[in-house]
N, C-alpha and C positions, 0 to 999 in steps of 0.2 A: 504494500500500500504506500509506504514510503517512498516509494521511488516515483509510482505512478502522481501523486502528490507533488509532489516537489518538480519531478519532470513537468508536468503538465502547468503549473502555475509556471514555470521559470519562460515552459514555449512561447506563450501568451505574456510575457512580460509584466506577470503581476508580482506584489511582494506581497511577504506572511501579512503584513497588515489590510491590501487591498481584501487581499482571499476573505481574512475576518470578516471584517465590512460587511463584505458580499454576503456567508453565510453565517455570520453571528455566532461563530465558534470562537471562541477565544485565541488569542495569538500565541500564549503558552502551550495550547493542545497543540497546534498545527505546527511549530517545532519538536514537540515531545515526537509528532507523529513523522515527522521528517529523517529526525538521526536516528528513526527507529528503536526508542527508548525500551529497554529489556522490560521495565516495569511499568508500561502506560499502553494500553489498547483504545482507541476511540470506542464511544458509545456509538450504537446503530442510528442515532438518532443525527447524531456529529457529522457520520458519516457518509449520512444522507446528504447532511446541507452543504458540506465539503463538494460533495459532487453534484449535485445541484447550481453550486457557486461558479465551478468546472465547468460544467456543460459536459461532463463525462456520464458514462452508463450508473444508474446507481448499484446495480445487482454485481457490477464490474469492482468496483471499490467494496462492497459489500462480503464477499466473496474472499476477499485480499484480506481483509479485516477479521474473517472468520478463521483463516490460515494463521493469523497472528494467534489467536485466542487458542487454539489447537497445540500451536508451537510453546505459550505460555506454560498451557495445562502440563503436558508433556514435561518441558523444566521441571516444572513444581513437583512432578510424580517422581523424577527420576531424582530430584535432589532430598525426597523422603524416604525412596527407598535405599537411598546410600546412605542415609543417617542410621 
């Protein structure tokens, strides 16, 4: 999701602040979501208006975002089971 984020606002020459603006996500999320923060997933809701603000598919960012939450779970399992 991150990449598709960042690449696509950077094509269209907006900044994290235009994107805000646009869909009323906060400018903290949209960089946590950018460097790919280990511990911050957008909510489904963020991730609507992210792409929304885009003009990208939302089921496309949706999907990318779902992958993340998968990848989270996964950490959290495997860093329990090695404790």
């Amino acid at each position: 999701m991150a990449r598709t984020l960042r690449g696509t606002r950077l094509k269209k020459g907006l900044s994290v602040g235009q994107i805000s603006k646009r869909s009323g996500v906060r400018e903290w999320i949209i960089r946590e979501i950018e460097i790919e923060s280990p511990s911050y997933v957008p909510s489904e809701g963020n991730t609507a208006l992210l792409a929304e603000a885009l003009r990208v598919p939302v089921g496309s960012l949706l999907n990318q975002r779902d992958r993340s939450v998968e990848r989270l779970r996964h950490r959290a399992y495997e860093a329990a089971k090695g404790s």
